[in-house]
C-alpha positions as a Markdown table, in Angstrom:
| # | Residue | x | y | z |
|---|---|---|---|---|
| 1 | Unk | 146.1 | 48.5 | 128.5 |
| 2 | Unk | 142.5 | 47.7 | 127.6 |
| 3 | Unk | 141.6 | 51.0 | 128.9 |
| 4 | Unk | 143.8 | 53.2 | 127.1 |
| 5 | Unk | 142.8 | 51.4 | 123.6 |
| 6 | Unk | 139.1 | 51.8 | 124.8 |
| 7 | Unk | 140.2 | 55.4 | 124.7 |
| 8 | Unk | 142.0 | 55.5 | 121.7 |
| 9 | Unk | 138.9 | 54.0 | 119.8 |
| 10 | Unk | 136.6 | 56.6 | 121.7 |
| 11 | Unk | 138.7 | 59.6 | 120.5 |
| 12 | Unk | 138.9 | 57.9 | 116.7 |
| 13 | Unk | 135.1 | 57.8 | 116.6 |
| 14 | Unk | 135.1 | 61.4 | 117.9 |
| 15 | Unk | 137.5 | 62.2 | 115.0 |
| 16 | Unk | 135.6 | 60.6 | 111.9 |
| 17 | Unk | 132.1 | 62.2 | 113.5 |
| 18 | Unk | 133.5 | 65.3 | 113.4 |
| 19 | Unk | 135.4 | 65.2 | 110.2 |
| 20 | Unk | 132.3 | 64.1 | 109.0 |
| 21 | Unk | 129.8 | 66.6 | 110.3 |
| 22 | Unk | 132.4 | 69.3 | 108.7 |
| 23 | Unk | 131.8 | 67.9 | 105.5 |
| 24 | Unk | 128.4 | 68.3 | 105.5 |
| 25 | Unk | 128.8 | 71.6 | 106.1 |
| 26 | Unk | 130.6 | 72.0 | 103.5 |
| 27 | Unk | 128.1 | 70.5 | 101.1 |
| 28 | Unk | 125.2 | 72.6 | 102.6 |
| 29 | Unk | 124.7 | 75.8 | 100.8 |
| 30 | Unk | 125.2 | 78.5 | 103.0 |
| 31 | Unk | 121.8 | 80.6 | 103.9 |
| 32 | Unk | 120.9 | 83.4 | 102.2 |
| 33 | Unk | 118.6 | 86.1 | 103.1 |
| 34 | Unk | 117.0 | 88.9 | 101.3 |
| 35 | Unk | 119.1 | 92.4 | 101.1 |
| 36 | Unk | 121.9 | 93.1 | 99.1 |
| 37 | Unk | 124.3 | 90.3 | 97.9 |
| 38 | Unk | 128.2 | 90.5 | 97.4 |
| 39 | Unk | 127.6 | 90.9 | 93.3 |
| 40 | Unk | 125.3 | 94.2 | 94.3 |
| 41 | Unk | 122.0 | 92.4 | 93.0 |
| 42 | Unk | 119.4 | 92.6 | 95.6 |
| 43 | Unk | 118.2 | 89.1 | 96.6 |
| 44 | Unk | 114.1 | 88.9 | 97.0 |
| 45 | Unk | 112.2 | 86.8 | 99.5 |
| 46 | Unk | 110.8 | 84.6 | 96.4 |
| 47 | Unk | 114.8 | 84.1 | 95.6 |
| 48 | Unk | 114.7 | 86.1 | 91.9 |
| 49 | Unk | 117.3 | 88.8 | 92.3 |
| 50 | Unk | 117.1 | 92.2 | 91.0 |
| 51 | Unk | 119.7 | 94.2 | 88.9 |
| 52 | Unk | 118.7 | 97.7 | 88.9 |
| 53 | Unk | 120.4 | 100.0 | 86.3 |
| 54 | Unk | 121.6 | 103.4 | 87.3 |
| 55 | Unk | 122.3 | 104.4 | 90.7 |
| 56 | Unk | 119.6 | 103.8 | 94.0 |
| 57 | Unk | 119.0 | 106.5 | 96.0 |
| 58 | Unk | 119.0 | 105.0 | 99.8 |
| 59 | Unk | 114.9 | 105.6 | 101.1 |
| 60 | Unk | 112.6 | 104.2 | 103.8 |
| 61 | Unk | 111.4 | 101.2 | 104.4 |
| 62 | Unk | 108.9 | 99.4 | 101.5 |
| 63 | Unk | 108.8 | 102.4 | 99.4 |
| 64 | Unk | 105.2 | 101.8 | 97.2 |
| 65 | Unk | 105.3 | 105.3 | 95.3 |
| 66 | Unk | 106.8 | 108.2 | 94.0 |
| 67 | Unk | 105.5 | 110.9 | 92.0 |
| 68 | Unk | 107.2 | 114.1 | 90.2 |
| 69 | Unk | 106.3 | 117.9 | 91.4 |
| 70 | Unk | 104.9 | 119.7 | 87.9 |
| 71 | Unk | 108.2 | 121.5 | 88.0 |
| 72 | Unk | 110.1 | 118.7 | 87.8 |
| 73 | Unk | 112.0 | 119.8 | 90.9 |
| 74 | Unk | 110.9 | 117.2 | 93.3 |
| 75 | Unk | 110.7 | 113.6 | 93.5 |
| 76 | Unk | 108.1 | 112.4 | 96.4 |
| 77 | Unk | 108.5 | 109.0 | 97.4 |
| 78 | Unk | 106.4 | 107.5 | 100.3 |
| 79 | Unk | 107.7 | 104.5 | 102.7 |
| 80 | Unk | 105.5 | 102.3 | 103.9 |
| 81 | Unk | 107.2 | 99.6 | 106.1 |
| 82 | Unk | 107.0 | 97.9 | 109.6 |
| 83 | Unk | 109.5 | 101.2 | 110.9 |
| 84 | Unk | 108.7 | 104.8 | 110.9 |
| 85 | Unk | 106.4 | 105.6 | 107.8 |
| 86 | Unk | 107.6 | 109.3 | 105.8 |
| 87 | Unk | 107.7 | 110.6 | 102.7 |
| 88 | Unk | 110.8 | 110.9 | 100.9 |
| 89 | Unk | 111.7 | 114.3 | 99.0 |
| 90 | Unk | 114.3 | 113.9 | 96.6 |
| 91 | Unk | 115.9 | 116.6 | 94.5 |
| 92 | Unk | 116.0 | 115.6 | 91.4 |
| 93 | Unk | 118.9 | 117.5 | 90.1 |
| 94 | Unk | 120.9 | 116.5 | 93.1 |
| 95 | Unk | 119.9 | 113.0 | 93.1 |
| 96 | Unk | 119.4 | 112.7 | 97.2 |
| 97 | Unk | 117.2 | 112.8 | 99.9 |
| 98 | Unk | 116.6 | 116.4 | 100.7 |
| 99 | Unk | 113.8 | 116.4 | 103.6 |
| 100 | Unk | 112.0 | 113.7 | 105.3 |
| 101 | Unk | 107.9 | 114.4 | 106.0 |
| 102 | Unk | 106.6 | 112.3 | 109.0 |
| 103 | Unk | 103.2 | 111.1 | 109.1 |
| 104 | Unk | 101.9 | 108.5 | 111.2 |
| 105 | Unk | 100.8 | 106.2 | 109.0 |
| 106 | Unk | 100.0 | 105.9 | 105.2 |
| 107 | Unk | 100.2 | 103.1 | 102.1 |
| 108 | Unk | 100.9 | 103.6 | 98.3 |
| 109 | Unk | 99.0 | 106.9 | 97.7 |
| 110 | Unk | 100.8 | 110.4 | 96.6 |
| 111 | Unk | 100.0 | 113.2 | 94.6 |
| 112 | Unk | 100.7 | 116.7 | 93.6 |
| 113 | Unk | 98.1 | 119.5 | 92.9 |
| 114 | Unk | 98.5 | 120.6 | 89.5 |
| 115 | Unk | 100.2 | 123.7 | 90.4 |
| 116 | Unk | 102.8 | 121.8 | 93.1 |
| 117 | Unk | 101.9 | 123.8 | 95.9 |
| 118 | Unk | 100.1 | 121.3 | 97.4 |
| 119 | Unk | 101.1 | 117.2 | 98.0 |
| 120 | Unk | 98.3 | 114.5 | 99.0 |
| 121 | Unk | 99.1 | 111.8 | 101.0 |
| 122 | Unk | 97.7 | 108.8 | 102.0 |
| 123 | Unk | 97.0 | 107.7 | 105.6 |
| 124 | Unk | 96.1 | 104.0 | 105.3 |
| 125 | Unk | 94.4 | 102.8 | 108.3 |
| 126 | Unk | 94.4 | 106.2 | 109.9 |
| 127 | Unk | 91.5 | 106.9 | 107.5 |
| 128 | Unk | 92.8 | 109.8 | 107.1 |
| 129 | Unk | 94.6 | 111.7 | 103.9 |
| 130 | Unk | 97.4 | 113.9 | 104.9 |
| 131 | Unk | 98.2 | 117.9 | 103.4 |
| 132 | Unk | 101.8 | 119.2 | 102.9 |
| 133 | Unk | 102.6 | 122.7 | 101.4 |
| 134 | Unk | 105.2 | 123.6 | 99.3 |
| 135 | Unk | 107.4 | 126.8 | 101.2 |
| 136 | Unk | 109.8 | 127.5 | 98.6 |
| 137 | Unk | 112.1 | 124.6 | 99.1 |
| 138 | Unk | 110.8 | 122.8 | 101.8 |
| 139 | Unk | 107.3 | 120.7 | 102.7 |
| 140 | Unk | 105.0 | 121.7 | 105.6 |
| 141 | Unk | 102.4 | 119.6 | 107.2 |
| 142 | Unk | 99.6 | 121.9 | 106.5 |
| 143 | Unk | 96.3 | 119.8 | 107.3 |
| 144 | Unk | 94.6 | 116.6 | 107.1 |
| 145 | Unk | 91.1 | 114.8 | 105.9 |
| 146 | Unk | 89.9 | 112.7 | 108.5 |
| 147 | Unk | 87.5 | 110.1 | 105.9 |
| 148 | Unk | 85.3 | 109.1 | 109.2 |
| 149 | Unk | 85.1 | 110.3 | 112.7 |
| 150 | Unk | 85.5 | 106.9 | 114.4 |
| 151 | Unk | 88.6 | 105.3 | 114.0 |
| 152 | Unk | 87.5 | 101.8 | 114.9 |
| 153 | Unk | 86.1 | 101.9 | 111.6 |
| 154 | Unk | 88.7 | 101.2 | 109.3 |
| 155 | Unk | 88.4 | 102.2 | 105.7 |
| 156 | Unk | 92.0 | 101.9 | 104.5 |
| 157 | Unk | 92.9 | 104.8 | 102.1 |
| 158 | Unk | 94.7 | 103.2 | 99.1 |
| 159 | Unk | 95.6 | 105.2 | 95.8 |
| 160 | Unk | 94.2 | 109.0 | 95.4 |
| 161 | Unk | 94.3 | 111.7 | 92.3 |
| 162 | Unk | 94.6 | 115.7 | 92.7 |
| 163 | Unk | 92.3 | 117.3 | 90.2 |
| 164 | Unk | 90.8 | 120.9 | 89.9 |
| 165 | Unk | 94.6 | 122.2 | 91.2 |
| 166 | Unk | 94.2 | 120.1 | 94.8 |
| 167 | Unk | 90.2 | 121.1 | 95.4 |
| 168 | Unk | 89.0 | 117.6 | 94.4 |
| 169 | Unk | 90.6 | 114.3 | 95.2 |
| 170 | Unk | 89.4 | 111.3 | 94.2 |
| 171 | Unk | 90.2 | 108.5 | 96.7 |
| 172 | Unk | 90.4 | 104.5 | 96.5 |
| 173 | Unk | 89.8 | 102.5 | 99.6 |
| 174 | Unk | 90.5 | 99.1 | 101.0 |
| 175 | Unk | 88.1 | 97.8 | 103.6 |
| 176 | Unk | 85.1 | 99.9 | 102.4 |
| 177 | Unk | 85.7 | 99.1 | 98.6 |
| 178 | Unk | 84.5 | 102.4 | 98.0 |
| 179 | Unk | 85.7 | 105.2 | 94.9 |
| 180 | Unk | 85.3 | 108.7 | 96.9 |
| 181 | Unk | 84.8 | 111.8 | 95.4 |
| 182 | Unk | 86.3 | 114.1 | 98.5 |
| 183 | Unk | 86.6 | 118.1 | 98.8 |
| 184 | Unk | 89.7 | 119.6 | 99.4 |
| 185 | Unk | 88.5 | 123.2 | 100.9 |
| 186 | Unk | 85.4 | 121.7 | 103.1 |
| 187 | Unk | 87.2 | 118.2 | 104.3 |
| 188 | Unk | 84.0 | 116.2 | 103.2 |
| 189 | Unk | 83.0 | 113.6 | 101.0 |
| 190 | Unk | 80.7 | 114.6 | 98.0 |
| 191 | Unk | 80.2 | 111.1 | 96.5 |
| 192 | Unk | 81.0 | 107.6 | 96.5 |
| 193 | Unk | 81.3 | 104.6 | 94.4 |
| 194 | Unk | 80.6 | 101.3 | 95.9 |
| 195 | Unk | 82.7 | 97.9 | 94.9 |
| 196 | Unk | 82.2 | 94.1 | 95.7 |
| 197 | Unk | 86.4 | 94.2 | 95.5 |
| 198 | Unk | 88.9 | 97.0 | 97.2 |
| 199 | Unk | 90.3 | 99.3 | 95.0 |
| 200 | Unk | 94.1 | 100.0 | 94.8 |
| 201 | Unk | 95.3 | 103.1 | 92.3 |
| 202 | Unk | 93.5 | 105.9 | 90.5 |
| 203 | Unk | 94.0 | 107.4 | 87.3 |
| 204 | Unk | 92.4 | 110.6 | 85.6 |
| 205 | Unk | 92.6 | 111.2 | 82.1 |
| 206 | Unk | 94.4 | 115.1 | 81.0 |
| 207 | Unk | 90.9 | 115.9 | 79.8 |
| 208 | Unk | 89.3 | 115.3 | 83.5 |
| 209 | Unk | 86.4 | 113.6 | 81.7 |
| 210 | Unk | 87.0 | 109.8 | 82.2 |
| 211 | Unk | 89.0 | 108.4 | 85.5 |
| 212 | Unk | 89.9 | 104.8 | 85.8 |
| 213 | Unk | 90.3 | 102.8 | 89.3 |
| 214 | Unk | 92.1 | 99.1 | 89.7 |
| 215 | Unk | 89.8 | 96.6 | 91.3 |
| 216 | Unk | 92.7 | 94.4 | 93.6 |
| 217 | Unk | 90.1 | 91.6 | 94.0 |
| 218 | Unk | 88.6 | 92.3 | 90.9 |
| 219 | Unk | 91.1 | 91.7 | 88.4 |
| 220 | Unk | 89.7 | 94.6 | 86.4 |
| 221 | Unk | 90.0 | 98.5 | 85.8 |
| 222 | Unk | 86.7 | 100.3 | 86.4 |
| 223 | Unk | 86.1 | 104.0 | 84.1 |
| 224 | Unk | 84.3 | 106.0 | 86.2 |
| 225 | Unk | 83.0 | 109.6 | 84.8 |
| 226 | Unk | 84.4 | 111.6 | 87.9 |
| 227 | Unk | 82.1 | 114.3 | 87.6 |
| 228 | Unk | 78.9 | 112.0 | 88.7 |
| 229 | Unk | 81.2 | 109.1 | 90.2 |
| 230 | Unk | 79.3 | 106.5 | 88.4 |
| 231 | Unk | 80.2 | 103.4 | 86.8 |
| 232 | Unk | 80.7 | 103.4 | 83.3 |
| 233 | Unk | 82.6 | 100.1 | 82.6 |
| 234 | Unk | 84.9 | 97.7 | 83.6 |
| 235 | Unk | 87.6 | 96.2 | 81.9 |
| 236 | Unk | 88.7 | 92.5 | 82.1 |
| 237 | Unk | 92.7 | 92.4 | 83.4 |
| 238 | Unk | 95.1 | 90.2 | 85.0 |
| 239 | Unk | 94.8 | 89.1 | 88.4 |
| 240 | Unk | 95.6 | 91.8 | 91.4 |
| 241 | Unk | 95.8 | 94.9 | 89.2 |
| 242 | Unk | 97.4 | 97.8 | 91.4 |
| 243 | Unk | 99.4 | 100.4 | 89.6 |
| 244 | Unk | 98.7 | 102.4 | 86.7 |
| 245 | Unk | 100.3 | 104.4 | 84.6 |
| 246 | Unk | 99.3 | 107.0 | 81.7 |
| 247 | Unk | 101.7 | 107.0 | 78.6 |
| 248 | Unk | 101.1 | 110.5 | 76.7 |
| 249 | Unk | 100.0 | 108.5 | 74.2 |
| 250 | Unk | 96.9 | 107.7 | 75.8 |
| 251 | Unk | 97.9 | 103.7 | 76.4 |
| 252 | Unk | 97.0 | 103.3 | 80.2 |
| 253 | Unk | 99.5 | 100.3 | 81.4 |
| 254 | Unk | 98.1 | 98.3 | 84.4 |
| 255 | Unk | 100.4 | 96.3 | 86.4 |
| 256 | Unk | 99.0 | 92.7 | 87.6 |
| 257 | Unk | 100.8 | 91.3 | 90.5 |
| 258 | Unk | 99.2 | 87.4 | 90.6 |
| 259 | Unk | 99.9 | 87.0 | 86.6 |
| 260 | Unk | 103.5 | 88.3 | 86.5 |
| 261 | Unk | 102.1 | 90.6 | 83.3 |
| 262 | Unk | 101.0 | 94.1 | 82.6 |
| 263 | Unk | 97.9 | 95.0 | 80.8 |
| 264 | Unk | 98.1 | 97.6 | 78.3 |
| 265 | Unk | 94.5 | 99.2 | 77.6 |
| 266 | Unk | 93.4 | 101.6 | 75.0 |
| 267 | Unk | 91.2 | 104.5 | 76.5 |
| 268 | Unk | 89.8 | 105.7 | 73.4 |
| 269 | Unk | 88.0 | 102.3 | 73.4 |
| 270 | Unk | 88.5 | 101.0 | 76.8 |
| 271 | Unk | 89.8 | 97.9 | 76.1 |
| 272 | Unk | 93.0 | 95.9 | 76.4 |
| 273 | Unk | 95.1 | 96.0 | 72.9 |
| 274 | Unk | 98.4 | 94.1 | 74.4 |
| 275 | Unk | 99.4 | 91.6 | 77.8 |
| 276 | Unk | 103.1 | 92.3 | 78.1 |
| 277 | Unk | 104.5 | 89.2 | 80.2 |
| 278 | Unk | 107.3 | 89.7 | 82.7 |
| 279 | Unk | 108.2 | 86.4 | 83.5 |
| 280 | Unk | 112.3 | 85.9 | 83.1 |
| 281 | Unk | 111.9 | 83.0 | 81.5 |
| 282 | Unk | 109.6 | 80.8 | 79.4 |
| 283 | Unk | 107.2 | 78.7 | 82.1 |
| 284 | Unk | 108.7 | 80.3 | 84.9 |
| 285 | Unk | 106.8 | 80.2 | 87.9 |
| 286 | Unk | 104.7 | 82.8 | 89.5 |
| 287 | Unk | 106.6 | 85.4 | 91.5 |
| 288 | Unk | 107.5 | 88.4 | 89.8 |
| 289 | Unk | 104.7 | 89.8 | 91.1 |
| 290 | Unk | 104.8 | 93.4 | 89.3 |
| 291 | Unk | 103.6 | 96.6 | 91.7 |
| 292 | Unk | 105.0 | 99.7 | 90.3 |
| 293 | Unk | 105.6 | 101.2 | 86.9 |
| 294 | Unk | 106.3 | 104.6 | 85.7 |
């Protein structure tokens, strides 16, 4: 008898732990990782959720940028993720991925030549910047810069600008914290611009006559007069500038990804005329961390 109600006690403890243990399961929230959530917002890694308006065309992995063809036609987008790295063709008027361009490696830079023939991209570590050409309606590798022979040497192409209809690009780095000045037709580099901070995006003005460059570590925009590649100013920003964008107004928007904000600068005087803050809320914490804008 004393056995059986040792047992009896045994399972009753077994019974409340249990019971118990489910209930604070219950009371745990359950985990939630970044991705797509049941209400369609996409959940971030700093937990802030996104609500995108319109309708997402499905891309690569850690898409940085995307840039029109002059026609209108074409929408590039390079992916620069931990998985294959490409560039994304989209047709516009279709709305869908029509073509997938391979490349090796490559980070944040993309541009058209003037006429769309040509599209620049960039090869990030590879040091490298990569050709396509435009065959009706579909992209062909066509060629490649190689920035430096030895590929030990890391330079890190960032953001780079077509100009003179693809003969000219002007190219940002990362490890060198260099402004290039590079030749199209004879693969070479005719200048460069040296910086105590790596350089992210690039910017050249319709007239050709003033380019502007964000300084990462800098917090600031450099204007550079692309013809000689030298230094004409800098510009005070918020912190981790990277993205830039040209309104046809001639208001150059800067996106700051340490101050949640976006710079707004004037480029007949080169200076900033407005912060525009992106917090949600008022004394939010850091974390919306702003890299794209269009």
């Amino acid at each position: 008898m004393k056995r059986f109600s040792i047992f009896k006690q045994a399972k009753f403890v077994l019974a409340v732990f249990a019971i118990a243990l489910l209930a604070s399961c219950a009371k745990r929230p359950l985990m939630m990782l970044p991705g797509k959530t049941e209400t369609g917002a996409t959940l971030l890694p700093n937990r802030y959720q996104l609500t995108p308006a319109g309708r997402q065309i499905p891309v690569g992995d850690l898409p940085l940028n995307m840039v029109v063809s002059p026609d209108g036609k074409y929408l590039a987008v390079t992916n620069n993720g931990y998985g294959a790295q490409f560039v994304s063709i989209i047709d516009v008027a279709a709305q869908k991925q029509v073509q997938t361009l391979p490349v090796r490696a490559s980070f944040f830079g993309i541009d058209f030549s003037a006429d769309g023939g040509k599209l620049f991209v960039s090869g990030g570590g590879r040091n490298r910047i990569y050709i396509f050409t435009r065959q009706k309606s579909k992209f062909v590798r066509l060629d490649s810069i190689n920035l430096t022979p030895d590929l030990r040497k890391e330079w890190f192409v960032m953001g780079l600008k077509s100009a003179r209809n693809g003969k000219i690009l002007y190219v940002a780095t990362k490890t060198v914290k260099k402004l290039l000045k590079v030749s199209v037709p004879d693969k070479k580099i005719l200048k460069a611009l040296d910086f105590n901070s790596f350089l992210y995006d690039v910017v050249l003005m319709p007239s050709g006559k003033k380019l502007y460059a964000s300084l990462w570590g800098g917090s600031a925009v450099a204007v550079v007069d692309p013809e000689t590649l030298t230094l004409l100013k800098r510009i005070p920003v918020g912190d981790h500038p990277n993205k830039m964008a040209l309104s046809s107004d001639g208001r150059l928007f800067v996106a700051n990804a340490n101050t949640d904000n976006v710079s707004v600068i004037d480029t007949k005087t080169d200076s900033v005329i407005e912060t525009i803050s992106l917090k949600p809320y008022k004394n939010a914490p850091n974390g919306t961390a702003p890299n794209g804008l269009s």
